[in-house]
C-alpha positions in Angstrom: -31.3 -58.0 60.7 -32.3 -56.3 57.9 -32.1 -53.0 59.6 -28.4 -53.6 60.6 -27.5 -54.1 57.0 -28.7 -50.7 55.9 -27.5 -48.9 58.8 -23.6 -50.6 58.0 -24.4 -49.6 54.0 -25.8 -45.9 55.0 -22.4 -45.7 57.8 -19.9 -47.1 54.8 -21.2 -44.8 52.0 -21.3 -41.9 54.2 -17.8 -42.6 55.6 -16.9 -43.1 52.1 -18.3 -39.4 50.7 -16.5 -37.9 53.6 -13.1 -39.8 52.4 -13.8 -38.5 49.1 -14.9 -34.7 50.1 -11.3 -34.9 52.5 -9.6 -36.2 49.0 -11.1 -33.2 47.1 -9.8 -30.6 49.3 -6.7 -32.1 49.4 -6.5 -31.7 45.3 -6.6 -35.4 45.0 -9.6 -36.2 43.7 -12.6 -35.2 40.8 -15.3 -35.2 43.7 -18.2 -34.5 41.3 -18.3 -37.4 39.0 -17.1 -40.0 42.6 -19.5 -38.6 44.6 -22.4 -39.1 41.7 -21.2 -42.6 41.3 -20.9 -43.8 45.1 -24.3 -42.0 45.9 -26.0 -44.0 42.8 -24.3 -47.1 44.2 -25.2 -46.8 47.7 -28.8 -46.4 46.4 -29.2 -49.1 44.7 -27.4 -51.7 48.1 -29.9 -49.9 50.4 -32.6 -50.5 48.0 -31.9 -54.3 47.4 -31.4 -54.5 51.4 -34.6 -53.2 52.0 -36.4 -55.4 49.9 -34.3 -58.3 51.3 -35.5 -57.6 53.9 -39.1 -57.3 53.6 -39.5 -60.3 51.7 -37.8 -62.2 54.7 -39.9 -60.6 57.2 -43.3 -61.5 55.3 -42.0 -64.8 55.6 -41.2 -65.3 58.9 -44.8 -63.0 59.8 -45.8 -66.1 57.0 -44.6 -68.7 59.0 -45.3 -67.4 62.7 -49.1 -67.0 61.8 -48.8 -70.6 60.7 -47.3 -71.7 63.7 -50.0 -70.4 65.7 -52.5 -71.7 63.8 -51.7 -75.2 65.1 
């Protein structure tokens, strides 16, 4: 699962920069300082999915060795 949340994150930001870059060239944005802000952003969500999901697969990997333990 937790893979599927970073590739929708990674696919969202990227759609987003490509919004933005189309908004620039139109003259209807300030692409530096949007681009700076959505990249720091989309850092930090794949970050904190990540680590979401590593903590949930240590537990299930937790949980399945205790399972077959008995």
């Amino acid at each position: 699962m937790s893979v599927e949340v970073v590739r929708v994150m990674v696919g969202y930001a990227l759609a987003r920069a490509h919004n933005q870059r189309a908004k620039a060239r139109r003259g209807e944005s300030q692409l530096g300082a949007s681009a700076l802000e959505w990249a720091i952003i989309s850092a930090i969500l794949v970050a904190a999915a990540l680590a979401i999901g590593l903590v949930v697969r240590s537990v299930i990997d937790k949980r399945t060795g205790e399972i077959q333990k008995g």
